[in-house]
C-alpha positions, 0 to 999 in steps of 0.5 A: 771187855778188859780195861787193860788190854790198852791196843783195844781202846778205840775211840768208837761209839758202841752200845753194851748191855749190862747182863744182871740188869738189862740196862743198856748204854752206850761208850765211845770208847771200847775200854769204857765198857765194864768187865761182864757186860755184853757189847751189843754192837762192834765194828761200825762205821759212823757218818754225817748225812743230812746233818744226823749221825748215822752208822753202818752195819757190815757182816762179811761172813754173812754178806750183808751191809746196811745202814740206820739213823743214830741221832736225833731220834735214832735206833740202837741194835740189838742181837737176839741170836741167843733166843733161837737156840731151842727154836731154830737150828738153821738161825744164823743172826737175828738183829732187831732196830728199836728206837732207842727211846722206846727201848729203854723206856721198855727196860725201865717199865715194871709192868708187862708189855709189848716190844715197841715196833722194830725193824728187824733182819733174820738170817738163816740157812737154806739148809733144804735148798728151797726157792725163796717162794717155797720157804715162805710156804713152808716156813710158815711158823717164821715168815706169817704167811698166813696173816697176808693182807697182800699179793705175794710179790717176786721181785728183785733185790740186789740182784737176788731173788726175793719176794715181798707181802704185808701182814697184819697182827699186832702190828703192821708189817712189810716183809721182804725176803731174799735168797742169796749165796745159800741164806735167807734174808727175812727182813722185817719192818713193823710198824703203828701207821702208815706214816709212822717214822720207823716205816718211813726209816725202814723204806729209808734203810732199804735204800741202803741195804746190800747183799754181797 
């Protein structure tokens, strides 16, 4: 980001990573972010509800708009889009909530392990024109159909076909996956226990989750 482009100086809380170190940190305004660092996230709106500070997240290209807890104990969001180049061609986005807490503890750990349990929204191009019931059968390297510890639901969801099933592994996991306007949505909530805060956050999140 350029310091000196003075009409791009908004007062807006944007979180930015630094690419030679990985830390990550947030401005509140778009001109505080230093030159070379990656803006992690743009164009969000910010609002009270229920005395937290929560920000809404909106792709109009990808029709899709949801919203997250900020503070107190809230998530940061993060684009892993580049780490599909070489797996997955039909990739259009891949945005991960972490607790921001558990986040940076990760970045600042120097022994290996595991990313914390995140909340996460995978999109992609139905590029073989399935149902939503078919790519979860064929896309089985991505949807985990085969650790299922559920029935595979169709439902519903905004005003879309989708299907939804738990899986099991390292972590527990509730998946929902919608077909609409020629994307799959592959939504991904995982979690420790059943009354961990992310799942309570993600049954939360999908309260507030829209296709369009």
């Amino acid at each position: 980001m350029d310091k000196n482009r003075g009409e791009n100086c908004v007062e807006v809380l944007t979180d930015a990573r630094n690419p030679e170190t990985g830390e990550i940190k947030e401005f509140s305004n778009l001109c505080d972010i230093p030159k070379g660092w990656d803006v992690l996230e743009t164009d969000r709106e910010q609002f009270e509800r229920n005395n937290q500070s929560w920000t809404r997240y909106r792709n109009d290209d990808l029709g899709v708009r949801f919203e997250y807890r900020l503070d107190p104990d809230g998530y940061i969001l993060i684009d892993s889009r580049s780490e599909w180049v070489n797996e997955n061609k039909d990739v259009v986005e891949s945005l991960h909530l972490f607790n921001k807490k558990e986040y940076k503890e990760l970045l600042a750990s120097d022994i290996p392990r595991e990313y914390p349990p995140s909340i996460s929204v995978l999109i992609f191009k139905n590029s073989k024109n399935y149902s939503v019931k078919e790519w979860i059968e064929k896309e089985k390297m991505i949807s985990n159909i085969e650790f299922a510890v559920s029935e595979i639901e169709e439902i519903d969801f905004s005003g879309s076909p989708a299907v939804k099933y738990k899986i099991s592994g390292l972590y527990e996991n509730e998946i929902l996956v919608v077909l609409n306007n020629g994307l799959i949505y592959y939504i991904d909530g995982a979690y420790l226990q059943e009354d961990s805060q992310i799942r309570k956050d993600f049954v939360e999140m999908l309260n507030y989750f829209s296709l369009y």
